[in-house]
N, C-alpha and C positions, 0 to 999 in steps of 0.2 A: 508575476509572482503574487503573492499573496497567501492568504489561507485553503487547504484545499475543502472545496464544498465538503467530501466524506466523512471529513474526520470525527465528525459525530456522531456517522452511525459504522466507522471502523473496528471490526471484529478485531484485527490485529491489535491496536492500540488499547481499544474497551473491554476486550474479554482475557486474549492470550498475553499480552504484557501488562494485563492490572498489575500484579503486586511485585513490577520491576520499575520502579519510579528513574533510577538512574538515567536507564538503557532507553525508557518511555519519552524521557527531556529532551536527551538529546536525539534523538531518531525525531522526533516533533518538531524539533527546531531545523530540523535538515531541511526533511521532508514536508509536512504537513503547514509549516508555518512559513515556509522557504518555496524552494523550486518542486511542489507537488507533484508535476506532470512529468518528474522522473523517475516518482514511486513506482515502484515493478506492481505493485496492488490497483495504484491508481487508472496504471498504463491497462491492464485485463479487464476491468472497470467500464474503464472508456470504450475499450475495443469493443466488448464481448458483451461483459454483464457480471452485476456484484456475485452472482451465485458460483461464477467460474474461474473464481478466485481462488486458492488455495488456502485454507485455514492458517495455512502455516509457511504460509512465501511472506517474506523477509523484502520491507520496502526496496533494498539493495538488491534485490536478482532480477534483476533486468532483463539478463538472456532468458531464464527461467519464464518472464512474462513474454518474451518473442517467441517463444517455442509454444506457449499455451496458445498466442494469438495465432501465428502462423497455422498449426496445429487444428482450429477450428475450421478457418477458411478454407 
């Protein structure tokens, strides 16, 4: 565990959820600051490549990131 390498240049966190500080905390503390390598973003990342991410996937969609990976291959 640990912090996850992205999180500094994560669209999710830095662009789409700026002005939700709440939802930003805790989603950070799950994910980016916790078990990273279960983020659905981090998982397409890893797989693929940051561009084949979806703007708008949600660290929680999981299946959502095995369907993009599966999906490539």
């Amino acid at each position: 565990m640990g912090q996850c390498p992205l999180l500094d240049e994560c669209l999710f966190f830095n662009k789409i959820l700026k002005n939700t500080p709440a939802a930003v905390e805790m989603m950070k503390t799950i994910y980016c600051l916790g078990d990273y390598q279960t983020c659905a973003r981090y998982m397409v990342t890893e797989a693929l490549c940051r561009e084949a991410v979806p703007e708008d996937m949600f660290p929680i969609q999981k299946e959502r990131a095995e369907e993009i990976i599966t999906a490539d291959r």
